[in-house]
C-alpha positions as CSV (number, residue, x, y, z in Angstrom):
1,X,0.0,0.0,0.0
2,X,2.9,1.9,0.9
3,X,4.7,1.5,-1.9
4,X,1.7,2.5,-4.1
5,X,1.2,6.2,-2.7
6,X,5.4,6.5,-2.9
7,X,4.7,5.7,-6.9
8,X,2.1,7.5,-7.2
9,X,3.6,10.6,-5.6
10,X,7.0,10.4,-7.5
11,X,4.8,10.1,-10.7
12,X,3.2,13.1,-10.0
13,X,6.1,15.0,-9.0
14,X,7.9,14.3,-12.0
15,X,4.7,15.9,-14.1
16,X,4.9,18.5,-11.5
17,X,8.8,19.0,-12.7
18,X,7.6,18.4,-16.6
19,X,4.9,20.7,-16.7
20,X,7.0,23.3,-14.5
21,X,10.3,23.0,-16.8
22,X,7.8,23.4,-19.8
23,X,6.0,26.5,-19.0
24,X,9.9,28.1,-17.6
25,X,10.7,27.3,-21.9
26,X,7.8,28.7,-22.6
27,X,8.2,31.8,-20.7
28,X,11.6,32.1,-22.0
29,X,10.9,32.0,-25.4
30,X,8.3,34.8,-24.8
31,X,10.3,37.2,-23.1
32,X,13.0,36.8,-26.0
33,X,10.4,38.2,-28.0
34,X,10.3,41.7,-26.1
35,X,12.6,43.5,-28.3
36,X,11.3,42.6,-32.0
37,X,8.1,45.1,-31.7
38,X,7.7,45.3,-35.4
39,X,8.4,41.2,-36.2
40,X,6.2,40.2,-33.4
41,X,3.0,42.8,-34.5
42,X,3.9,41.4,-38.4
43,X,3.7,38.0,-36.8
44,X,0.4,39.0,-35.1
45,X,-1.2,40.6,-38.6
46,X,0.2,37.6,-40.4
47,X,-1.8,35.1,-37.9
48,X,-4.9,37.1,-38.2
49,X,-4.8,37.2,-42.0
50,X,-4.5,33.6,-41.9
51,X,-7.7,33.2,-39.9
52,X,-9.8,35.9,-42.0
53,X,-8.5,33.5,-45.1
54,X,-9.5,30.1,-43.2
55,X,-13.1,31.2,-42.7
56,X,-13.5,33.2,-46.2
57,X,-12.4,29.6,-47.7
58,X,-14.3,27.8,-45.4
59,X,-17.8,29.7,-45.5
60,X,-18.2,29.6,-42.2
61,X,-17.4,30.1,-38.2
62,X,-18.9,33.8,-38.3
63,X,-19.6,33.8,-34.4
64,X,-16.2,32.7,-33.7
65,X,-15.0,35.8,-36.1
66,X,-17.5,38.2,-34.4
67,X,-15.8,36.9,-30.7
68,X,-12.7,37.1,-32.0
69,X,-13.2,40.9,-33.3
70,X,-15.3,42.2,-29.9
71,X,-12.8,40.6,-28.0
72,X,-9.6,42.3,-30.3
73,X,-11.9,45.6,-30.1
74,X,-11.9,45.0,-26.1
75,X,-8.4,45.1,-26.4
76,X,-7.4,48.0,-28.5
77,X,-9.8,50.2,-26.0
78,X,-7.8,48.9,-23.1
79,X,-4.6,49.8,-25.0
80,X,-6.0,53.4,-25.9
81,X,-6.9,54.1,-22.2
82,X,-4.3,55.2,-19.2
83,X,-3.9,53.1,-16.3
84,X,-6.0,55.6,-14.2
85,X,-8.3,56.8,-15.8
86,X,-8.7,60.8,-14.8
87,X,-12.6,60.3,-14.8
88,X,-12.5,58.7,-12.1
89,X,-9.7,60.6,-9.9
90,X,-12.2,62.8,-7.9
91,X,-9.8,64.6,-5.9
92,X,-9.1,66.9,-8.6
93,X,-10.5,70.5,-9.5
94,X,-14.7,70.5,-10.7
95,X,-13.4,70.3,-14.8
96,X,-11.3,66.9,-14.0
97,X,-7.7,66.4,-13.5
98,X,-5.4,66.9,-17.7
99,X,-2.7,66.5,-18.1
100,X,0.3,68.9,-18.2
101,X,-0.2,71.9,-21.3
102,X,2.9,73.9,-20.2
103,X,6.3,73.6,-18.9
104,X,5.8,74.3,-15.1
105,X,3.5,71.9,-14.5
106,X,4.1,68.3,-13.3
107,X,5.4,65.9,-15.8
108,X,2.9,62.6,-15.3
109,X,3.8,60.2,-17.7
110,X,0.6,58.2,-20.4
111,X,0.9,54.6,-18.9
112,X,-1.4,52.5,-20.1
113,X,-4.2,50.1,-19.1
114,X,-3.0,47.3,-21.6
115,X,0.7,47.2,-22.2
116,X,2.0,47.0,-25.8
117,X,3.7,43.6,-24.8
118,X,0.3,42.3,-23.2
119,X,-1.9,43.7,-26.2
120,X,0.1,41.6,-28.4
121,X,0.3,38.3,-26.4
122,X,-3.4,38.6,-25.9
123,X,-4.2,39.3,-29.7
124,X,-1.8,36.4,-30.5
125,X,-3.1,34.0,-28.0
126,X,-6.6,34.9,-28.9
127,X,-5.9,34.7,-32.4
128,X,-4.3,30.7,-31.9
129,X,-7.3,30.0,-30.1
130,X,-9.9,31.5,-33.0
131,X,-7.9,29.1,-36.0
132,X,-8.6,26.1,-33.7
133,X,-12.1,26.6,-32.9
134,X,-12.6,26.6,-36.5
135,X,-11.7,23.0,-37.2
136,X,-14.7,21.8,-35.0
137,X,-17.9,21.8,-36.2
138,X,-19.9,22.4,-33.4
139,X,-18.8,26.1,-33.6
140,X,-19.8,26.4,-36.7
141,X,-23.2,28.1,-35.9
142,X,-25.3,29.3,-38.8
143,X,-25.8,33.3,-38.9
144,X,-26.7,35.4,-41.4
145,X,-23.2,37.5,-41.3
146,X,-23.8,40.3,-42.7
147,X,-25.9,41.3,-39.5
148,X,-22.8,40.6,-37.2
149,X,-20.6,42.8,-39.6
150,X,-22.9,45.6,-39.7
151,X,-23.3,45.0,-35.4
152,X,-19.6,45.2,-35.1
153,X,-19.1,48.2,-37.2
154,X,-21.7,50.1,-35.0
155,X,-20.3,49.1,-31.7
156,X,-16.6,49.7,-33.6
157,X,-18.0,53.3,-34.3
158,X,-19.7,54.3,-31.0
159,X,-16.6,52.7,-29.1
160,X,-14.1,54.8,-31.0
161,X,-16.1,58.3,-30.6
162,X,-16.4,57.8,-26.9
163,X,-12.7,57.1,-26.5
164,X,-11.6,59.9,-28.6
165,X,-13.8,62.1,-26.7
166,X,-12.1,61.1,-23.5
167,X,-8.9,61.7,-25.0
168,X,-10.2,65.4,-26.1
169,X,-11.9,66.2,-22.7
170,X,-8.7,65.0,-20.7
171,X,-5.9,66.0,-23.0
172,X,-3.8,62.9,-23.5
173,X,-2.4,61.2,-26.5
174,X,-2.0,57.8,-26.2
175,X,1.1,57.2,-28.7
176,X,4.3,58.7,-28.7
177,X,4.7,59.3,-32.6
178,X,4.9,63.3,-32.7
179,X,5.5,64.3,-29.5
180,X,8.8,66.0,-28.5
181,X,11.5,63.7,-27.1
182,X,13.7,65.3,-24.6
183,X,17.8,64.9,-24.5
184,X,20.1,65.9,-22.1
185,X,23.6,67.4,-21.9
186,X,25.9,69.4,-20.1
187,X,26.5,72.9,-19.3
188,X,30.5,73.8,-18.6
189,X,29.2,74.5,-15.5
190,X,28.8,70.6,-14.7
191,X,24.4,70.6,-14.9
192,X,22.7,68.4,-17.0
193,X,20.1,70.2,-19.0
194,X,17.4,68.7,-20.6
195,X,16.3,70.6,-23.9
196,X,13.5,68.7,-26.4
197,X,15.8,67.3,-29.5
């Protein structure tokens, strides 16, 4: 009897070790990714392309391409938005708390909700898990589609209008592309000034 619970706990621990060696690879392999932004977002388009073209040749799997694009909309919003979101900080003045507009004010940096890394793990994962649903058949659930395309472009339009009207009535700009980057070097006088480039 003795002998049977030692087995059985040696097996286990050695799927324990397995599955924990595994998903330390796995986790490797991800974090290597970290610096190819462009490749991995290319890899990410590619993977999404692939699944557009599997259910256009197929002719079907519309729900699972309607969950797939809420869910990637779900994402992008949470990508758009800062971590804490000033319409909620109540502690500031009655017109809600903006960011900085000149150069005495404090600097507070745009952090997001969903990091860049995140955003692309998730649209990657989600995107994996889309292709596979669509070689069962069981989620292959009749629809008419052109009634889910012309849903999603709504909600895609009344989402997009209220973010950008957060972004106008709390002055932020959630992407770096245009804004002034700021450099610093020194004075004779040993000070480092910083001066935008």
């Amino acid at each position: 009897m003795e002998d049977e619970l030692l087995s059985s706990a040696s097996k286990k621990s050695a799927i324990s070790q397995a599955w924990t060696r595994l998903s330390q690879w796995y986790q490797g392999v991800v974090d290597r990714t970290v610096p190819w932004q462009k490749t991995r977002w290319l890899s990410a388009f590619l993977l999404i392309v692939g699944f557009l073209a599997r259910v256009l040749y197929a002719q079907g799997w519309y729900i699972v391409t309607y969950a797939l694009g809420i869910y990637h909309l779900n994402l992008f919003i949470a990508f758009l938005t800062p971590k804490i979101d000033p319409a909620m900080d109540f502690d500031a003045e009655e017109n809600g708390p903006e960011l900085p507009t000149r150069a005495n004010e404090e600097f507070r940096p745009f952090i997001r909700r969903l990091p860049e890394f995140k955003f692309w793990y998730s649209v990657t994962k989600s995107t994996l898990i889309g292709i596979f649903c669509t070689f069962f058949e069981c989620f292959n659930i009749p629809v008419f589609w052109p009634i889910l395309v012309m849903y999603f472009i709504t909600l895609f339009c009344i989402t997009m209008k209220r973010q950008i009207k957060h972004m106008i009535k709390y002055r932020y700009l959630p992407f770096t592309h245009g804004k002034p980057k700021y450099q610093g070097h020194e004075e004779p006088t040993g000070k480092v000034i910083i001066s935008p480039k």
